[in-house]
Each structure stands twice: as C-alpha cells, then as structure tokens.
Biopython code that builds the backbone (N, CA, C, O; Angstrom):
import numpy as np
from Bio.PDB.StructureBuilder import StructureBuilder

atoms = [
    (1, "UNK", "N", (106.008, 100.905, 108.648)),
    (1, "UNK", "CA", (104.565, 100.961, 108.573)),
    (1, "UNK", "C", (104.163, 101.760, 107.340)),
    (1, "UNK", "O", (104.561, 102.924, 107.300)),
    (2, "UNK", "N", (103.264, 101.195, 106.101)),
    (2, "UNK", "CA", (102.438, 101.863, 105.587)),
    (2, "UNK", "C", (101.347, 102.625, 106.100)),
    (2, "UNK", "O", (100.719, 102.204, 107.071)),
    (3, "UNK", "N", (101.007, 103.896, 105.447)),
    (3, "UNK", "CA", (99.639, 104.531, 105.992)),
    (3, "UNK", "C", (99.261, 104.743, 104.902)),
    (3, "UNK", "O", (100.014, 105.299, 104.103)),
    (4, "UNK", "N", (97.917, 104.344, 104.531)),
    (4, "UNK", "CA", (97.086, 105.211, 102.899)),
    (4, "UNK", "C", (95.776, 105.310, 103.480)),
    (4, "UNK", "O", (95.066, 104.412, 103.932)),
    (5, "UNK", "N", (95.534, 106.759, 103.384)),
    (5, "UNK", "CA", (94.341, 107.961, 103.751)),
    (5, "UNK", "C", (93.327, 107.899, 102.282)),
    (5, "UNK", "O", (93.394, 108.504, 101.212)),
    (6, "UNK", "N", (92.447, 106.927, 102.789)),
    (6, "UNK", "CA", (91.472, 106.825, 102.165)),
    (6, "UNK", "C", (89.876, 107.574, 102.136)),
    (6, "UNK", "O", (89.299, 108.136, 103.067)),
    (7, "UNK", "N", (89.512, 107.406, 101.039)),
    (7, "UNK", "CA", (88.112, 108.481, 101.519)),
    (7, "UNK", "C", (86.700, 106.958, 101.100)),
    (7, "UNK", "O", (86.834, 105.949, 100.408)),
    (8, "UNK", "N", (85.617, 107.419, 101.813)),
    (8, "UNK", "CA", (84.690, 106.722, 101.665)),
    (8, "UNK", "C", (83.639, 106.380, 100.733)),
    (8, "UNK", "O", (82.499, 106.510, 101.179)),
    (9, "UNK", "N", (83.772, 105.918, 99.384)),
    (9, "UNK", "CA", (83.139, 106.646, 98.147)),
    (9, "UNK", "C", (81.725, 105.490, 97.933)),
    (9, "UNK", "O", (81.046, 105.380, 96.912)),
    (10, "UNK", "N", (81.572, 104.757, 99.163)),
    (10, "UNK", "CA", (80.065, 103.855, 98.643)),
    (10, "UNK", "C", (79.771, 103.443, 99.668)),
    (10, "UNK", "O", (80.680, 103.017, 100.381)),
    (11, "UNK", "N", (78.287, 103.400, 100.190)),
    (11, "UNK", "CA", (77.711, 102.565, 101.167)),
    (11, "UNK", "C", (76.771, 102.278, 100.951)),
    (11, "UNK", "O", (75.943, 103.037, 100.447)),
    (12, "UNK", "N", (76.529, 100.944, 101.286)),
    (12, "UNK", "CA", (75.311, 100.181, 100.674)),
    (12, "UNK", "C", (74.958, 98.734, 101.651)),
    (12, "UNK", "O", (75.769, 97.925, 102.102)),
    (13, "UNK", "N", (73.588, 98.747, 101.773)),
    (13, "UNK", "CA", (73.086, 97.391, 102.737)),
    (13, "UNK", "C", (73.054, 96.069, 101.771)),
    (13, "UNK", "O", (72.590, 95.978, 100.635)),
    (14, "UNK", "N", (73.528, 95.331, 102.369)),
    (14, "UNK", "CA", (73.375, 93.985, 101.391)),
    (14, "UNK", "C", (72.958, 92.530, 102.076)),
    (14, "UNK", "O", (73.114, 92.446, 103.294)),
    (15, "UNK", "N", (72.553, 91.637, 101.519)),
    (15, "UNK", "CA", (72.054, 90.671, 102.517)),
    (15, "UNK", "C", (72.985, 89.523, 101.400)),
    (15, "UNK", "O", (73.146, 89.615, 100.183)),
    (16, "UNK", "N", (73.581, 88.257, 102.555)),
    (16, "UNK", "CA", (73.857, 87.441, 102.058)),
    (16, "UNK", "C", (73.419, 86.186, 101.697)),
    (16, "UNK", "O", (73.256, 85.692, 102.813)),
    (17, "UNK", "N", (73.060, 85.169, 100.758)),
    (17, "UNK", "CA", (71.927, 84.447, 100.122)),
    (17, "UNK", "C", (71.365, 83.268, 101.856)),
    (17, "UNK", "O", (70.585, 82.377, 101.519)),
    (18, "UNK", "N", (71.685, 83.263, 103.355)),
    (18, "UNK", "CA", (70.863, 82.957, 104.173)),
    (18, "UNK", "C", (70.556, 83.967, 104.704)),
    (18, "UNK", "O", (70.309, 83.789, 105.896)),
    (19, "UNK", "N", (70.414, 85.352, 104.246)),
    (19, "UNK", "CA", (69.705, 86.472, 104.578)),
    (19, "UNK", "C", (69.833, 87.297, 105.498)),
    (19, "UNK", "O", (68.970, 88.035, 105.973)),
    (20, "UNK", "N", (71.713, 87.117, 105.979)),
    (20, "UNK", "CA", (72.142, 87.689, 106.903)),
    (20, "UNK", "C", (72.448, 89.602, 106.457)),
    (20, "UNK", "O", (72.298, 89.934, 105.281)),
    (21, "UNK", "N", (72.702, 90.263, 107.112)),
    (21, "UNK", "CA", (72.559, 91.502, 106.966)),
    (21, "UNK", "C", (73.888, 92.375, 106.919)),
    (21, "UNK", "O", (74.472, 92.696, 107.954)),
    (22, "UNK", "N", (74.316, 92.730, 105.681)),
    (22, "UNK", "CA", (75.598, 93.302, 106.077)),
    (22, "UNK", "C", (75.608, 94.949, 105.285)),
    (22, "UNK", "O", (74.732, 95.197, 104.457)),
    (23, "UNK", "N", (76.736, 96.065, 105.654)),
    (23, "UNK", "CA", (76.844, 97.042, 105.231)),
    (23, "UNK", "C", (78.362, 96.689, 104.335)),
    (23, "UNK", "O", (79.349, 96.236, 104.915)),
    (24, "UNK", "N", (78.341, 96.908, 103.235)),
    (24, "UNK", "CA", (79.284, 97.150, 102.253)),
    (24, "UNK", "C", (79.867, 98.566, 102.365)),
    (24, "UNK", "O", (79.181, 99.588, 102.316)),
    (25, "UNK", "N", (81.162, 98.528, 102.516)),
    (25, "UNK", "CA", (81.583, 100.017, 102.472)),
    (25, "UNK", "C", (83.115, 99.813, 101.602)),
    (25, "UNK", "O", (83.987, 98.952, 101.724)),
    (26, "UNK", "N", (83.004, 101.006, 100.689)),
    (26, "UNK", "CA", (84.130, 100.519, 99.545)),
    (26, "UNK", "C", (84.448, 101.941, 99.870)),
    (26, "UNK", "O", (83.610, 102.843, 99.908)),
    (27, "UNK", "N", (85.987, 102.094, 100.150)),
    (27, "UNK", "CA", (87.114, 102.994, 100.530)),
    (27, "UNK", "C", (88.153, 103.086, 99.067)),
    (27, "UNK", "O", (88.456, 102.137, 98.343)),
    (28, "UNK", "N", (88.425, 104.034, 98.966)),
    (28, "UNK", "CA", (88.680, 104.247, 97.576)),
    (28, "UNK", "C", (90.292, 105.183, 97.898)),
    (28, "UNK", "O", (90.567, 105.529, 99.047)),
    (29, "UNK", "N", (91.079, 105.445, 96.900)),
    (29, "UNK", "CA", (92.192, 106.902, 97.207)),
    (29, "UNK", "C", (92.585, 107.386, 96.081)),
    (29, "UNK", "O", (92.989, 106.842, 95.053)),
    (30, "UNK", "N", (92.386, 108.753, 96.453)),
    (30, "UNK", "CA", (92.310, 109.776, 95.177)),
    (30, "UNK", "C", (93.667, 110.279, 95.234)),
    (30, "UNK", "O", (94.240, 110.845, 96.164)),
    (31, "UNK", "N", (94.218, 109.873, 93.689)),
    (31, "UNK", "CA", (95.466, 110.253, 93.429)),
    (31, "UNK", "C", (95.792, 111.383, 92.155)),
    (31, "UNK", "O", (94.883, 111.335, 91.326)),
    (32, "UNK", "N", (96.508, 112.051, 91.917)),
    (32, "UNK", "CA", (96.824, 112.988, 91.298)),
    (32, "UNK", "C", (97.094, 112.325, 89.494)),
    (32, "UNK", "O", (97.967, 111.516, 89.181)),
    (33, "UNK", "N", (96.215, 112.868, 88.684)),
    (33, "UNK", "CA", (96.835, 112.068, 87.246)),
    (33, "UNK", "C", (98.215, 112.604, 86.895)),
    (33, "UNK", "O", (98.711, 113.651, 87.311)),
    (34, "UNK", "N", (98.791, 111.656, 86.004)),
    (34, "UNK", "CA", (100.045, 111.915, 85.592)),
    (34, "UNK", "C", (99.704, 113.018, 84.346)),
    (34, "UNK", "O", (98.601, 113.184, 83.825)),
    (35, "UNK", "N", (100.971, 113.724, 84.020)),
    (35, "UNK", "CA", (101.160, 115.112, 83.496)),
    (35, "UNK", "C", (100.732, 113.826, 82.021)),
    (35, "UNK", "O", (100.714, 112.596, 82.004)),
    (36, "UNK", "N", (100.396, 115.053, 80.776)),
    (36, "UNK", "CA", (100.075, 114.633, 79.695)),
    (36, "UNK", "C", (101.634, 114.183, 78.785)),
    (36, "UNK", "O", (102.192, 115.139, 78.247)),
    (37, "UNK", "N", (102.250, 112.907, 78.634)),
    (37, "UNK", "CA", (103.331, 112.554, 78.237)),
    (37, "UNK", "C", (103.404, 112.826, 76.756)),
    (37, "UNK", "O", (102.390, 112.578, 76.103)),
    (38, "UNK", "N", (104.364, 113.258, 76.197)),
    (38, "UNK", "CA", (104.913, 113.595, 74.384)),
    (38, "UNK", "C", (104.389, 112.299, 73.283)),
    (38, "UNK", "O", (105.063, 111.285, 73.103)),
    (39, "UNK", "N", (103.950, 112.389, 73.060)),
    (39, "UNK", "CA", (103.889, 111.020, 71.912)),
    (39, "UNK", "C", (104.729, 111.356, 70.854)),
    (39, "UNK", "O", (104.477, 110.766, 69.803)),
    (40, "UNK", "N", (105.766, 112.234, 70.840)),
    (40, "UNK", "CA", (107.034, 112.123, 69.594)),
    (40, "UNK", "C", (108.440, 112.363, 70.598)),
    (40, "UNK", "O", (108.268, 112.567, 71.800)),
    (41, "UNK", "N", (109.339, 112.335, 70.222)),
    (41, "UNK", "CA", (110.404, 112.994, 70.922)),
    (41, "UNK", "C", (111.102, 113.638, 69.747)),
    (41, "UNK", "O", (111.369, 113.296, 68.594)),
    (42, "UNK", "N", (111.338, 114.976, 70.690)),
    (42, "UNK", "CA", (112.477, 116.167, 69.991)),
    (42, "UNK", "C", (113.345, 115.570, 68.956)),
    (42, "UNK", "O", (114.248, 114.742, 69.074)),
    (43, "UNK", "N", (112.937, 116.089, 68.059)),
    (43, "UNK", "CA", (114.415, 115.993, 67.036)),
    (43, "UNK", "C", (115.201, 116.682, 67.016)),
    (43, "UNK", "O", (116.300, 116.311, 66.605)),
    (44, "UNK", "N", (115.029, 117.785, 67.381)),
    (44, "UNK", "CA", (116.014, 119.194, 67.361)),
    (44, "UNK", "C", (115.948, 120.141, 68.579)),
    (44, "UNK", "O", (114.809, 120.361, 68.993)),
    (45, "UNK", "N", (117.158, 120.851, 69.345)),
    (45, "UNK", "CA", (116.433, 121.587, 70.137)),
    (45, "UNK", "C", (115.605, 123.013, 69.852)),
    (45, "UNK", "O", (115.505, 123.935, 70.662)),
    (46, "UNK", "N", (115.023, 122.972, 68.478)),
    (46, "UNK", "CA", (113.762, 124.223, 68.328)),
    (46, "UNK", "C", (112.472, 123.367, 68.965)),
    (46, "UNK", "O", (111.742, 123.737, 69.885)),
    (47, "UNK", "N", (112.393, 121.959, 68.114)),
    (47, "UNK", "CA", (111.416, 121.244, 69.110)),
    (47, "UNK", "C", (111.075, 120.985, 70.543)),
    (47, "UNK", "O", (110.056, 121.085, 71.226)),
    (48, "UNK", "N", (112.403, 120.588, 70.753)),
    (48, "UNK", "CA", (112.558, 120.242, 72.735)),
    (48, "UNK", "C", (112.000, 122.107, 73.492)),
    (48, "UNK", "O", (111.406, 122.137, 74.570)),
    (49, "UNK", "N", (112.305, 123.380, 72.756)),
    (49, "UNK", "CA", (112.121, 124.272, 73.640)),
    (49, "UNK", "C", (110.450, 124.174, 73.210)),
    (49, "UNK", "O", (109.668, 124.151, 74.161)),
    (50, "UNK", "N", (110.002, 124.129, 72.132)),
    (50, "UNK", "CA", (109.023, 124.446, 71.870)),
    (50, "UNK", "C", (107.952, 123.462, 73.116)),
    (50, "UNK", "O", (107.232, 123.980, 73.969)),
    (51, "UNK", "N", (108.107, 122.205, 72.916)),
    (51, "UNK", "CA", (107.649, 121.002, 74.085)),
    (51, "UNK", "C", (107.937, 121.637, 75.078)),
    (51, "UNK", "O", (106.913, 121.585, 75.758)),
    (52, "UNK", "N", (109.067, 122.517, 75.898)),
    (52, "UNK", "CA", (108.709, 122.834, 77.341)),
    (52, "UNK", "C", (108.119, 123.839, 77.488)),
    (52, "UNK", "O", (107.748, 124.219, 78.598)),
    (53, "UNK", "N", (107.828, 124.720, 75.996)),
    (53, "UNK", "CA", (106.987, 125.957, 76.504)),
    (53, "UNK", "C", (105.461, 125.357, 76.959)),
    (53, "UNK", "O", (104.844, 125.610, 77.993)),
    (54, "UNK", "N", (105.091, 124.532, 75.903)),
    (54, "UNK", "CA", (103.634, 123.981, 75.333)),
    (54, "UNK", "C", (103.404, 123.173, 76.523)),
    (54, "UNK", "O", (102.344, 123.401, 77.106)),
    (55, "UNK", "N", (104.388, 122.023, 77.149)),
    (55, "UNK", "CA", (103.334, 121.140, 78.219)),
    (55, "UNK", "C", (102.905, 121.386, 79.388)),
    (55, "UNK", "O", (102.218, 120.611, 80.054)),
    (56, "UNK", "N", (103.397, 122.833, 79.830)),
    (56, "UNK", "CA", (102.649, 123.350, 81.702)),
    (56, "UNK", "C", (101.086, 123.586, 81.110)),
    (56, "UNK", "O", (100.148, 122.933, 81.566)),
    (57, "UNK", "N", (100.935, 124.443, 80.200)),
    (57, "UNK", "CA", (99.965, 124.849, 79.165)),
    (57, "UNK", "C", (98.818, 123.595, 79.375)),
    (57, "UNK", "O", (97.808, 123.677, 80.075)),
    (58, "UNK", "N", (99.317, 122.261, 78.469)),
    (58, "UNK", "CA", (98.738, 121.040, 78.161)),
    (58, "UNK", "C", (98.324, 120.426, 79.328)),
    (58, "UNK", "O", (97.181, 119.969, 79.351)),
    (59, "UNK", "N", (99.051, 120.324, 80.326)),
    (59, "UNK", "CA", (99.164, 120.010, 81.714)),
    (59, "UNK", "C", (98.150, 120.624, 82.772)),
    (59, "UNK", "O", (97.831, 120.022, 83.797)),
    (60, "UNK", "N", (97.534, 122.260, 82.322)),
    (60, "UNK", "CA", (96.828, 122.808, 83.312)),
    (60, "UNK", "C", (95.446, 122.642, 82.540)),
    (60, "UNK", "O", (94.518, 122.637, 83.349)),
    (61, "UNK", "N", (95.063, 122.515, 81.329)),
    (61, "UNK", "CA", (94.386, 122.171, 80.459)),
    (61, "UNK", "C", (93.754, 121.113, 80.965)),
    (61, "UNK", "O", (92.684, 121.298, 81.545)),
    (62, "UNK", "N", (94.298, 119.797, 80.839)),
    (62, "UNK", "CA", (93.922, 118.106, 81.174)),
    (62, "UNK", "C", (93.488, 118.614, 82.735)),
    (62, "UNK", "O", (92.405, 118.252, 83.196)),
    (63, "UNK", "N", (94.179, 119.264, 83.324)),
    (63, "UNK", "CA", (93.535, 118.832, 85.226)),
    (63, "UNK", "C", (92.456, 119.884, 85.321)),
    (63, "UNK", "O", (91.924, 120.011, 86.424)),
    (64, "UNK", "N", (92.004, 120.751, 84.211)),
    (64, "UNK", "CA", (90.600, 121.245, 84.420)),
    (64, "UNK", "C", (89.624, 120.966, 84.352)),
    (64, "UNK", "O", (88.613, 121.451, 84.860)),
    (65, "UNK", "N", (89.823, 119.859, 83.496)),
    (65, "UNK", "CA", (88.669, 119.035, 82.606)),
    (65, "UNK", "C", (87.683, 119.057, 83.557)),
    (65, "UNK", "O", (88.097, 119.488, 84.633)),
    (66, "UNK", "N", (86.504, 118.741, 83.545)),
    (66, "UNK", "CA", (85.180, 118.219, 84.160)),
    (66, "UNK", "C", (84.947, 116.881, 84.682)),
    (66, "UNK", "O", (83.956, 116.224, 85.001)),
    (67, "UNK", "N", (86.254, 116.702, 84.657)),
    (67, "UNK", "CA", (86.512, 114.579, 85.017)),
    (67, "UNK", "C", (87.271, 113.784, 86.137)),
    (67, "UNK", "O", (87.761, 112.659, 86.233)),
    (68, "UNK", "N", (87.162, 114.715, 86.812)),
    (68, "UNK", "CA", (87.971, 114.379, 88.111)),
    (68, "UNK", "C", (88.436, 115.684, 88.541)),
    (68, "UNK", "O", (88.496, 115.847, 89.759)),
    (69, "UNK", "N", (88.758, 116.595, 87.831)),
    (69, "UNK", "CA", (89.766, 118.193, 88.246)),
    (69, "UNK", "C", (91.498, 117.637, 88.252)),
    (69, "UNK", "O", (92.388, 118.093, 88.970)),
    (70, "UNK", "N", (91.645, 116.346, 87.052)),
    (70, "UNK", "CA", (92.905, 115.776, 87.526)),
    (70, "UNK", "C", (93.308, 115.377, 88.656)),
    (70, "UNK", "O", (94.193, 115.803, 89.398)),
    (71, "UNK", "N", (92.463, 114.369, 88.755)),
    (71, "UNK", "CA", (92.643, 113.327, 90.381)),
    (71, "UNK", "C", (91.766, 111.480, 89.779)),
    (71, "UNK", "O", (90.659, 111.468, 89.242)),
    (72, "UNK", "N", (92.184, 110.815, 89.917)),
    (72, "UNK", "CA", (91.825, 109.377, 89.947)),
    (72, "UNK", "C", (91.541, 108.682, 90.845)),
    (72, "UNK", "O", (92.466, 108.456, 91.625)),
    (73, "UNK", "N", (90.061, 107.980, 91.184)),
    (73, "UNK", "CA", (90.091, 107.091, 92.269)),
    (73, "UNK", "C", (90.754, 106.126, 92.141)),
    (73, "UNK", "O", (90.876, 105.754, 90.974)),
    (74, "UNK", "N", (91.360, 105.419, 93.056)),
    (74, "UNK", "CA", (92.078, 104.084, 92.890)),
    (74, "UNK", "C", (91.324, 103.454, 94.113)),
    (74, "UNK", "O", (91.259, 103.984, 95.222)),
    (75, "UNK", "N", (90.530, 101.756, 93.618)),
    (75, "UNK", "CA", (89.695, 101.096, 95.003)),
    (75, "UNK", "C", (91.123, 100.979, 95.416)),
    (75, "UNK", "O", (92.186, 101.017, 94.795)),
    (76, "UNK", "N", (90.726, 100.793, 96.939)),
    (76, "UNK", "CA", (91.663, 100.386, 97.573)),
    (76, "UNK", "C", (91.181, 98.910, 98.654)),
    (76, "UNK", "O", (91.770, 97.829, 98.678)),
    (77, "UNK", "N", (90.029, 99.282, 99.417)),
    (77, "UNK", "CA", (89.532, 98.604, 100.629)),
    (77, "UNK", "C", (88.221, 98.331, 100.117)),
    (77, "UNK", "O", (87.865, 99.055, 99.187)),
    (78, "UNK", "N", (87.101, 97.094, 100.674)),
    (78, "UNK", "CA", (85.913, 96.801, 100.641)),
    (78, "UNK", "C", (85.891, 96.081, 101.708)),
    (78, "UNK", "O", (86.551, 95.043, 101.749)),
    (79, "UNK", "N", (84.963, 96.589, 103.002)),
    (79, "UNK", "CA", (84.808, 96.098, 104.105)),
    (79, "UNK", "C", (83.530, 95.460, 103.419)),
    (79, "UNK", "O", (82.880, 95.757, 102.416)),
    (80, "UNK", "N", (83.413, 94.194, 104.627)),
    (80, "UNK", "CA", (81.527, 93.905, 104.558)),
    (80, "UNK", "C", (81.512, 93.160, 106.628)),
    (80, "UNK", "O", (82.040, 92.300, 107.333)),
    (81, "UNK", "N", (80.482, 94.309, 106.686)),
    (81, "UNK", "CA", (80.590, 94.900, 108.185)),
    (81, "UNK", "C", (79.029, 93.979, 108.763)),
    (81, "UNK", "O", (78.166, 94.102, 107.894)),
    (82, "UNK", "N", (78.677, 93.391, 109.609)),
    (82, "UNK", "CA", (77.500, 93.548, 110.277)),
    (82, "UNK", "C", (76.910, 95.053, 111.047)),
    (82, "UNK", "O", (77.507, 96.124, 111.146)),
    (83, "UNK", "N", (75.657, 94.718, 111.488)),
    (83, "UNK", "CA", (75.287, 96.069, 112.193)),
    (83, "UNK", "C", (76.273, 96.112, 113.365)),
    (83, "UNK", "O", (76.571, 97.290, 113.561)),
    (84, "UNK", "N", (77.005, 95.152, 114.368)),
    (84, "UNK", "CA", (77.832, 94.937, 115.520)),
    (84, "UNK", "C", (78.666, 95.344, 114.824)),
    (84, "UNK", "O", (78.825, 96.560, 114.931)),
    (85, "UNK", "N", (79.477, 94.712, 113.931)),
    (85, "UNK", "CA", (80.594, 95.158, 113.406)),
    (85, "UNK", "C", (80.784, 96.700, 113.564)),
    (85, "UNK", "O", (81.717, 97.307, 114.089)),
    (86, "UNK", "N", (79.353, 97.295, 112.812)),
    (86, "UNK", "CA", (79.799, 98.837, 112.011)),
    (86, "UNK", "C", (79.507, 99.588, 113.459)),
    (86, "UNK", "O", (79.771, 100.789, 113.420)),
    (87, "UNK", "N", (79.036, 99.124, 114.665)),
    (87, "UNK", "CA", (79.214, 99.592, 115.833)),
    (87, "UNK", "C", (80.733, 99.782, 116.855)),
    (87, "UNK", "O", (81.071, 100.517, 117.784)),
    (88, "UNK", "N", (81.250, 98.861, 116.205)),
    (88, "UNK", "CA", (82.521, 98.458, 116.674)),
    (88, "UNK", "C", (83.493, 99.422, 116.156)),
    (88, "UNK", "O", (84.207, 100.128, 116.868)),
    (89, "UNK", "N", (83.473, 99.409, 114.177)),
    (89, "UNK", "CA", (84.573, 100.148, 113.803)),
    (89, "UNK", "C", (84.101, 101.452, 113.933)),
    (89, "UNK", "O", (85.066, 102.178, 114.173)),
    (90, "UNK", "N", (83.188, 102.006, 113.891)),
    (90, "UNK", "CA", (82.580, 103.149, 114.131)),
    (90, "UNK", "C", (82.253, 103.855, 112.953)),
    (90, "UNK", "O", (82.972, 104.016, 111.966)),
    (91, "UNK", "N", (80.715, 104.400, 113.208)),
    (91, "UNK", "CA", (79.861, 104.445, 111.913)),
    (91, "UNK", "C", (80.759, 105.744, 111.004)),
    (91, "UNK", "O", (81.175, 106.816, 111.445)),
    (92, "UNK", "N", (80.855, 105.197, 109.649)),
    (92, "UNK", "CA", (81.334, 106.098, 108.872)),
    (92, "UNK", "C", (80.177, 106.151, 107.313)),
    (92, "UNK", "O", (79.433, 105.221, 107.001)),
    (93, "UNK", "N", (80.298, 107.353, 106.607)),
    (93, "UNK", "CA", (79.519, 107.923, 105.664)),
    (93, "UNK", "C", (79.979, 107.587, 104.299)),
    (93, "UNK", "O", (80.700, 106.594, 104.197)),
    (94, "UNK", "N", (79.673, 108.272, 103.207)),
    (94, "UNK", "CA", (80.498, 108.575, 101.816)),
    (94, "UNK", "C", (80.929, 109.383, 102.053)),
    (94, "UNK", "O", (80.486, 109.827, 103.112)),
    (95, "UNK", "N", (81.820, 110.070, 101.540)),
    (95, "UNK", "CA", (82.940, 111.057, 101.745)),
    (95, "UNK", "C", (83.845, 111.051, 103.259)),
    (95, "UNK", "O", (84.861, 111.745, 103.222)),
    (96, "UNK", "N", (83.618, 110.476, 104.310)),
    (96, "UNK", "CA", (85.016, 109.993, 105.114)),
    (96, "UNK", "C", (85.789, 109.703, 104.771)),
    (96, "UNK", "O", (86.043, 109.013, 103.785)),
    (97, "UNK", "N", (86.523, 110.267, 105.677)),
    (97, "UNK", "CA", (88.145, 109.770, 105.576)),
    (97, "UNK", "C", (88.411, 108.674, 106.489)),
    (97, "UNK", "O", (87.950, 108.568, 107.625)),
    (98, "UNK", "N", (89.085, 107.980, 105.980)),
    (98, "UNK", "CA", (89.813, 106.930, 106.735)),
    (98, "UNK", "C", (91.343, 106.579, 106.834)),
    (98, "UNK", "O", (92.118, 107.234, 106.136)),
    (99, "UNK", "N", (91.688, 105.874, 107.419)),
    (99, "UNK", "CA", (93.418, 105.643, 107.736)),
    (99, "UNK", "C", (93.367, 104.169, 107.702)),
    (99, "UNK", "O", (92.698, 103.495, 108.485)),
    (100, "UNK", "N", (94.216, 103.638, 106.617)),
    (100, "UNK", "CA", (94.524, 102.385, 106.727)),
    (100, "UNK", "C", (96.090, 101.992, 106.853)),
    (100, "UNK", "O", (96.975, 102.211, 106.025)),
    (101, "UNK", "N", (96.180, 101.427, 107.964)),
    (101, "UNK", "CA", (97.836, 100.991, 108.446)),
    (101, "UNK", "C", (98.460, 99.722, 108.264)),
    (101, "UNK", "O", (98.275, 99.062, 109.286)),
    (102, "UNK", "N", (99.180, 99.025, 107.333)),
    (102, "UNK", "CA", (99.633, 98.026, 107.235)),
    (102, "UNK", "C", (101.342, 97.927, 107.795)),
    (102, "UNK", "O", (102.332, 98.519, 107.363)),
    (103, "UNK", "N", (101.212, 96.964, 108.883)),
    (103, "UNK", "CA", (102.421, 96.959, 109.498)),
    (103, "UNK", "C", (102.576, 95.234, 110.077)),
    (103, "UNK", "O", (101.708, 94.672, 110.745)),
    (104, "UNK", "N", (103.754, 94.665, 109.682)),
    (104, "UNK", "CA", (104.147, 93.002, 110.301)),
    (104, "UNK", "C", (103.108, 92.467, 109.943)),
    (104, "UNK", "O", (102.601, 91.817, 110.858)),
    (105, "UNK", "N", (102.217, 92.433, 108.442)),
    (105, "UNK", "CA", (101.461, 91.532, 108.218)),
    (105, "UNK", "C", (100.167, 91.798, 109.210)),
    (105, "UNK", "O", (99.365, 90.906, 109.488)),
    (106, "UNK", "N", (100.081, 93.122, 109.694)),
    (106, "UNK", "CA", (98.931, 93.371, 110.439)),
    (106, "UNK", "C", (98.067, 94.540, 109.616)),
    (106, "UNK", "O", (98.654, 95.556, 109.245)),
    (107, "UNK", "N", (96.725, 94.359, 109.362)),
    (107, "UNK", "CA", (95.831, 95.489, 108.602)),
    (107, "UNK", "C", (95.123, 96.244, 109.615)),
    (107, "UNK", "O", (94.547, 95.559, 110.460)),
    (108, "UNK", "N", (95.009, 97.888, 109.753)),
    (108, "UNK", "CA", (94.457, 98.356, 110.441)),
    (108, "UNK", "C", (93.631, 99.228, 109.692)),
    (108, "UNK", "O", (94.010, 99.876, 108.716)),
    (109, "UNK", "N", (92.421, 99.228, 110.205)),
    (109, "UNK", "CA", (91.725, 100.659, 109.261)),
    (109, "UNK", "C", (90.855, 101.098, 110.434)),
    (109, "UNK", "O", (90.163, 100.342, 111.115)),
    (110, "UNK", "N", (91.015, 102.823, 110.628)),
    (110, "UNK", "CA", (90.127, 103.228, 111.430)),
    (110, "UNK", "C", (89.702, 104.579, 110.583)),
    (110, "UNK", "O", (90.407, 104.915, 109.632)),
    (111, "UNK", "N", (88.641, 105.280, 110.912)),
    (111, "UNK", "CA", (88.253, 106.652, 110.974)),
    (111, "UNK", "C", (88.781, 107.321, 111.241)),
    (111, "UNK", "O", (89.499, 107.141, 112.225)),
    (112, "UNK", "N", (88.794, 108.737, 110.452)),
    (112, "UNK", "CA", (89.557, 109.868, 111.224)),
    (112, "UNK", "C", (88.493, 110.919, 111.290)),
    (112, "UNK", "O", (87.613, 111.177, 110.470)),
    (113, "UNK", "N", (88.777, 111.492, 112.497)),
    (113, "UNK", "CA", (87.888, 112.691, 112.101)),
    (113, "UNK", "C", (88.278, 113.837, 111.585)),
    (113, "UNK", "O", (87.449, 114.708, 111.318)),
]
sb = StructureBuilder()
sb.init_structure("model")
sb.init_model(0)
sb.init_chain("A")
sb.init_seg("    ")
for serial, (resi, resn, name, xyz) in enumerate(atoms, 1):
    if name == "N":
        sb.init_residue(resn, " ", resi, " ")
    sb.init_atom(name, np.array(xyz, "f"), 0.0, 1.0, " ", f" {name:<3s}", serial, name[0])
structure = sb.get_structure()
C-alpha cells in the first residue's frame, strides 16, 4: 500500500455548462527542495574541501528564502465533489490534511484530523 499525506491548498464552487453544482478541491504535497547542486566539479582536492565547507552554508541560505522556506508543492489530487458528495467524504477546508491510499488498483482518500 501507498500512503501520500496531502494538504488542502484550493477550494472553489464551480458549475458545469448544464449548471450542475460542484466543489473543486485540489490536494497538493509539500516536499522538501533538493540541496543546491555544484555546477563545476573539483579539480583538485583544495577545491573538493573548499565545496564541502561552502554547500551546508549555500544549502541553509536557498531554504530561507521567502519562497516556500525550501519546500515545493507538488499537485497531486483534484476531486470535483457535489454538495452529497462533499457530505459523504466529509467537509474539508484549505490547509487540511488528507490521506490518500493507493492499494490493488484501489484509490482511497479520506481526512485526517
């Protein structure tokens, strides 16, 4: 069984063109960015030590930024729910968490609290 712990990053009412009524909810998962990679490689080892002093440095730098705090959404899920529906799976917000379980070709997604 897969599990990916998703968070809730959009909700929105939408109607479909015979004017039926649905809630859009787009589930998203925030993943960690990758460390800032070398664009040269060591020629010598004065270089290679110098590169492992410099990239924790470079590394805590990039995940401060103002642009995530070094984290990436990745979409993952887009339900499109009726009002029954969103009674059924049970009403969720922006910022919920959710649990989605893929197991034998079966999709599960519920709420967590």
């Amino acid at each position: 069984m897969v599990t990916i712990r998703g968070v809730v990053a959009s909700k929105q009412l939408v109607y479909d063109p015979t004017g039926v009524r649905y809630i859009k909810i787009d589930i998203i998962e925030e993943k960690e960015l990758p460390g800032p990679v070398a664009a040269f490689s060591a020629q010598d080892e004065q270089a290679a030590q110098l590169m492992r002093e410099v990239m924790p440095l470079v590394t805590q730098i990039v995940r401060s930024l103002p642009f995530g705090g070094g984290k990436i959404a990745v979409p993952r899920v887009t339900l499109w729910l009726t009002d029954e529906e969103l009674e059924v799976f049970g009403d969720v917000d922006v910022g919920d968490t959710v649990a989605l379980y893929v197991e034998n070709g079966e999709v599960k997604l519920k709420p967590e609290s």
